[in-house]
N, C-alpha and C positions, 0 to 999 in steps of 0.2 A: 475644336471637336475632333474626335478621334475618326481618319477614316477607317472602310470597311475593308478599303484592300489591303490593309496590314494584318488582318485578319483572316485573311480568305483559306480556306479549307483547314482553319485551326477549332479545336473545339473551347470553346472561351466561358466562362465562369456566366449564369445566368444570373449575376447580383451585380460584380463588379462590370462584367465588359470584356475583362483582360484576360489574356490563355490562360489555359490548364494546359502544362506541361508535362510532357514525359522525363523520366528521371535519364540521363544521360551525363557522361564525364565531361563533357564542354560545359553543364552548367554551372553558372557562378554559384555560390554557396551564396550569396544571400536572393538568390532565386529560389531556393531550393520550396521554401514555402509552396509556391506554384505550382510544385507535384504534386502535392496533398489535397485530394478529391473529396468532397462529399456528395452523395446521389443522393437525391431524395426523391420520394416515390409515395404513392398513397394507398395501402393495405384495402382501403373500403371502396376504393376504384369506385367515388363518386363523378367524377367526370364521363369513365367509359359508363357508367349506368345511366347519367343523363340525356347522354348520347344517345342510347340505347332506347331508352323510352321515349323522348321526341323527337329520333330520326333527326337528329344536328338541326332541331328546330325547326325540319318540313315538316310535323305532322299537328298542325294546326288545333285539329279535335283533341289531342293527345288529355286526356284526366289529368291533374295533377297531380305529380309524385311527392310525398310525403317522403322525404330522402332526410334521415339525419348520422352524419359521419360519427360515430362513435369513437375508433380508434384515430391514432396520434399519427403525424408524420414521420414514416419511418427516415431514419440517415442512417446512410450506409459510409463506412471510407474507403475509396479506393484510389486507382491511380491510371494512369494515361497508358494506354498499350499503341495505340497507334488513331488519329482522328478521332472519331467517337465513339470509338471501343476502349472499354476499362476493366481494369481489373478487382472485384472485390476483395475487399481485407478486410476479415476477422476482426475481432478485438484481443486475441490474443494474438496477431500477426503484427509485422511491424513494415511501413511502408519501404523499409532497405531490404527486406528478404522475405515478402509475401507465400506464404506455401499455395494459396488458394488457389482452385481453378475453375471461379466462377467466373467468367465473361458477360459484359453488357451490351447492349447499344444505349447509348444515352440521348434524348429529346426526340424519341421516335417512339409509335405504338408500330410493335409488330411482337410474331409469336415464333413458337420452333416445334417439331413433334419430340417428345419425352420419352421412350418405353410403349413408343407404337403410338400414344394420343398426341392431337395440337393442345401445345400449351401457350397460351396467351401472357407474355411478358409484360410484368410493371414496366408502366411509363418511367423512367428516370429521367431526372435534371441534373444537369452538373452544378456545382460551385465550388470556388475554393474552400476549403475546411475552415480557412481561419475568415475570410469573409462574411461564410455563416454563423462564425462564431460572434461576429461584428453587427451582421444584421440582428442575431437574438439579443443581442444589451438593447440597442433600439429601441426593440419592440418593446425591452420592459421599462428603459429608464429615460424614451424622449419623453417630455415635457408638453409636447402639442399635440393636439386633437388630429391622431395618423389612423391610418386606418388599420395597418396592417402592426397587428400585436399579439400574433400567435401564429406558426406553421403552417397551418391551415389554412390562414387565409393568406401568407405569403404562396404559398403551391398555388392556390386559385388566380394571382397575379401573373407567376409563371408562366402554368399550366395556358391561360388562355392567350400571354404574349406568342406565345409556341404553336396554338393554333390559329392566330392569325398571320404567322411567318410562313406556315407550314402550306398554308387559303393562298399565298401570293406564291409558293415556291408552285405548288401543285399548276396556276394558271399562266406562268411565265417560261415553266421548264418545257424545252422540245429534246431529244434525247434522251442522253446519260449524263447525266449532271450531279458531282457529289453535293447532298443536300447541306443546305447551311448548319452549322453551330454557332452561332450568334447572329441572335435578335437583333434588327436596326430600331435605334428609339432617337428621337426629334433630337435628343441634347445630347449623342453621344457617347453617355454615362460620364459625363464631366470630365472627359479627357481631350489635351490638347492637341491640336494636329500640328502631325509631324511630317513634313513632308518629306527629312532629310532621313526620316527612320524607313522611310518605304524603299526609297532607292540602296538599301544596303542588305537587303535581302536576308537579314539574319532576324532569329523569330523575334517575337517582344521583349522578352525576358533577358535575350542576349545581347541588346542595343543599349547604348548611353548616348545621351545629348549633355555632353559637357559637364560641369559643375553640378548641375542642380541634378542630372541623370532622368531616368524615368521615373517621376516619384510616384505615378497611376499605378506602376508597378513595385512596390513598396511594402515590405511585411506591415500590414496595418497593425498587429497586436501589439508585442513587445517591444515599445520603442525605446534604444539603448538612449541616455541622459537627455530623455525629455522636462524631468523638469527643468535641466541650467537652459535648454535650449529656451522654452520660455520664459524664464526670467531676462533674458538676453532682450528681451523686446519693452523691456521696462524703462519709462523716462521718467525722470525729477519732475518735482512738481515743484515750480518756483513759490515764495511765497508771497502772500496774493491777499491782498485789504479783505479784509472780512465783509461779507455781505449780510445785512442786518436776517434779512428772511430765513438765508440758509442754515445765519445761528441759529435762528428760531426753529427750524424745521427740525436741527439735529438733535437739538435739547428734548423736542416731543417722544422724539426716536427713541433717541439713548433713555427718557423715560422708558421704554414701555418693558415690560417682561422680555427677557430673550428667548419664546418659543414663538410671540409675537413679530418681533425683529428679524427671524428666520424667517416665518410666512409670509411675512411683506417684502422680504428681498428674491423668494421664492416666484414673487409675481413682474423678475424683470424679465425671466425669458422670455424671449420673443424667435419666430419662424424663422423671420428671413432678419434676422438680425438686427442689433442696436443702433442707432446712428452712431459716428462716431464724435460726435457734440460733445464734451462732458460737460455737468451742471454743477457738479459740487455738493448739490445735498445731501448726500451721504457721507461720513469718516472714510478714509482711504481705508483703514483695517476694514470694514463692512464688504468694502470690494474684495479685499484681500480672500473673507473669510468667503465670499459669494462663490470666488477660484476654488478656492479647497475644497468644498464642500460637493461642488458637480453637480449643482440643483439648476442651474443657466446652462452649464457647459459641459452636458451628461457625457458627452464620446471622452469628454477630458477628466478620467476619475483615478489616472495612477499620479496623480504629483506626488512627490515625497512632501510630505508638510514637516519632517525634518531638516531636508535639504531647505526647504522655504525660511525655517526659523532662521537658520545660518544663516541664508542672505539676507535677510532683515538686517539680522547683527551687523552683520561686515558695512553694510548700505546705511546705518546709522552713525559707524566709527567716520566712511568716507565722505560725507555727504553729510555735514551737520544742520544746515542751512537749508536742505532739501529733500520732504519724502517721495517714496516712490509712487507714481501715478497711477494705482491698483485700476482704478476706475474704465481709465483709458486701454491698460489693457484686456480688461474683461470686455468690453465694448468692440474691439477689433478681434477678437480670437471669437464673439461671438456673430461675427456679421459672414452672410453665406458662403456658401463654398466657392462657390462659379468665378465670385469675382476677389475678393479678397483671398482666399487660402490658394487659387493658380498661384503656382511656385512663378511662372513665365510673367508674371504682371504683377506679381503681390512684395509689398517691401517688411512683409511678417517673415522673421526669420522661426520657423520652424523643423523636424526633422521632417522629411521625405515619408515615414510612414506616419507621422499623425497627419498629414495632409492629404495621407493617401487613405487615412479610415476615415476621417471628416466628409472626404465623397462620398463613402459608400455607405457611410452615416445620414448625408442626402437623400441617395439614390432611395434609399429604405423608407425615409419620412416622404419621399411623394410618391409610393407605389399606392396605387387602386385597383382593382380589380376592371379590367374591361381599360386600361389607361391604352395601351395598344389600338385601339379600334377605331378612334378618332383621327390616324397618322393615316394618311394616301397615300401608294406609293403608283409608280406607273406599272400598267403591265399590258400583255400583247393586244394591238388593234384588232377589234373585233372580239376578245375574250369577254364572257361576262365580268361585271362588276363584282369585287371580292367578298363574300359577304360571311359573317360566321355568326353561331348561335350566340344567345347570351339567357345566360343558365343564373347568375346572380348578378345584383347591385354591386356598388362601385364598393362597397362595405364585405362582400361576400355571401350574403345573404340571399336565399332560393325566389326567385322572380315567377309569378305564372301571371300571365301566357307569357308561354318562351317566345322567342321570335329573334329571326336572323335580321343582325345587323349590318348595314352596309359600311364598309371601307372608307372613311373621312366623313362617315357621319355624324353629328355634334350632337344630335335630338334627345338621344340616349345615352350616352354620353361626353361628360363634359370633363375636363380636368377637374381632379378631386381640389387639389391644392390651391386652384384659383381662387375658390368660393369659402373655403374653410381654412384659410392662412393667415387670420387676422390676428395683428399681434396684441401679445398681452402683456406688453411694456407701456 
């Protein structure tokens, strides 16, 4: 688990975990990702309207608000000025020579006066640009019953992790305290702790731990020769007595139609991953084509299946006596992140950012709306109990009667994931 003091007064991406950097000459070029901000914010300001009409969920009597969001979540890009100020870029701006000089605070409601009136400023969130670009595949192309599959209701995940950060900062702070920029959450955002990263006092982005480096911090998008990387994890498959059933099962198989044979192989993904048992009932090609295809292993959808054919060839010249064990590795590339895909404990050899979009491919498939509220955290003797509104279901959906929920209470919410993770392998 990542700790929080490696973090402390840095403004950190609200998806992955990991800073938002400002652009400077010490940084490493394959950092540079890290500079590149997206703000999101929500035009129809249904949050501050809820607010607004049940008083943060003191006003009991309150009628119900028929509130429906019309408009989209806006994204903005910009870039790190200094903590949690940023700066907006245009789309015809480019994040090496921004002309703009619009200024933000990000993960705070507050306002400035305009030409004489108070203007009340979009809420904004930060995230990496290319980690939102990571979260939006998710939403379209996981395979399991997630909650969050559209902007919308990822902002409502945020938006309410934010106001219950903001319920413990409000009852804990005595002075002048620069307020947080990352959310603490029970698992860390599946990064490992580093104790040796804290004592070097250099930010995230600018530490290595040896060999494997920071892979948490990792361009997740374009990863240079990911396909050889994973073919590198592929073992022989010795040859092996024929099992009367499995012949029989493959022969049904290979009968049926091949849009049939896709939809039934369609039903191996599973949540929290495959065992890594193999059975045999399927053709090694079937596993092969299950890889290619990205219907089990949607974060995995750039393989070259050009590059794939060639090694087949070459793996058929070398290796007469032995094919390659498709099976087993679709089975390990698809088993969870936490514990297979840690670079630190995992013997998968893969690059550093498919491992590092794999988590945030995670993080995505178990957000809920309201998933924050069930965490306790400690705060001052004698301070009230933490308590915050809850405006919708774990789905995103308008709740009435609203009502404030209390800090590590389970009644109202529960973890989304526990109840609705059942596999469909």
């Amino acid at each position: 688990m990542s700790s929080a003091t490696l973090y402390e007064g840095k403004l950190c991406c609200a998806i992955c975990g990991d800073a938002i950097v400002p652009p400077t000459s010490r940084l490493a070029e394959d950092a540079a990702w890290q500079t590149k901000a997206a703000l999101l914010s929500d035009p129809a300001r249904e949050f501050e309207q809820l607010e607004v009409h049940y008083r943060g969920g003191k006003r009991s009597d309150a009628p119900r608000l028929e509130f429906l969001a019309t408009g989209e979540i806006r994204k903005d890009r910009a870039r790190v000025i200094e903590g949690g100020r940023l700066q907006i870029i245009s789309a015809a701006e480019s994040y090496e020579d921004p002309d703009g000089e619009q200024e933000v605070q990000s993960n705070q409601s507050y306002g400035r006066e305009e030409n004489g009136e108070w203007s009340v400023r979009p809420y904004y969130i930060a995230t990496h640009e290319a980690c939102l670009e990571v979260a939006e595949n998710a939403m379209c192309r996981s395979p399991h019953d997630i909650v969050v599959r559209d902007l919308r209701t990822m902002w409502k995940v945020l938006r309410m992790r934010f106001e219950v950060d903001d319920s413990y900062y409000m009852s804990t702070v005595t002075g002048v305290v620069a307020r947080p920029q990352r959310v603490q959450l029970r698992h860390g955002y599946y990064m490992p702790f580093r104790p040796a990263s804290i004592m070097t006092g250099l930010p995230p982005s600018e530490q290595s731990e040896g060999k494997i480096g920071r892979w948490e911090a990792a361009y997740p998008l374009h990863v240079p020769n990911v396909t050889s990387a994973v073919l590198e994890n592929l073992k022989g498959l010795p040859p092996a007595t024929a099992i009367p059933e499995a012949v029989a099962f493959q022969k049904r198989f290979l009968a049926l139609p091949p849009e049939l044979r896709d939809h039934i192989s369609s039903f191996l993904s599973s949540r929290n991953g495959m065992p890594s048992l193999c059975n045999g009932l399927l053709p090694q090609w079937v596993w092969r084509e299950v890889l290619l295809r990205g219907d089990c292993l949607p974060f995995l959808r750039d393989l070259d299946v050009a590059a794939v054919g060639d090694f087949c060839r070459q793996w058929n010249l070398d290796h007469e006596d032995q094919e390659p064990n498709w099976e087993l590795l679709v089975r390990r590339l698809s088993q969870e992140a936490w514990s297979v895909w840690d670079a630190e404990s995992s013997s998968l050899k893969v690059p550093n950012g498919l491992r590092n979009r794999r988590r945030i491919w995670q993080l995505v498939e178990e957000m809920y709306v309201g998933d924050l509220v069930a965490v306790k955290r400690a705060t001052q003797m004698g301070s009230d109990p933490v308590a915050v509104p809850r405006y919708w279901n774990e789905r995103g959906e308008l709740v009435y009667p609203v009502m404030r929920v209390s800090a590590g209470s389970r009644e109202n919410h529960r973890p989304y994931y526990s109840s609705h993770s059942r596999s469909r392998y």
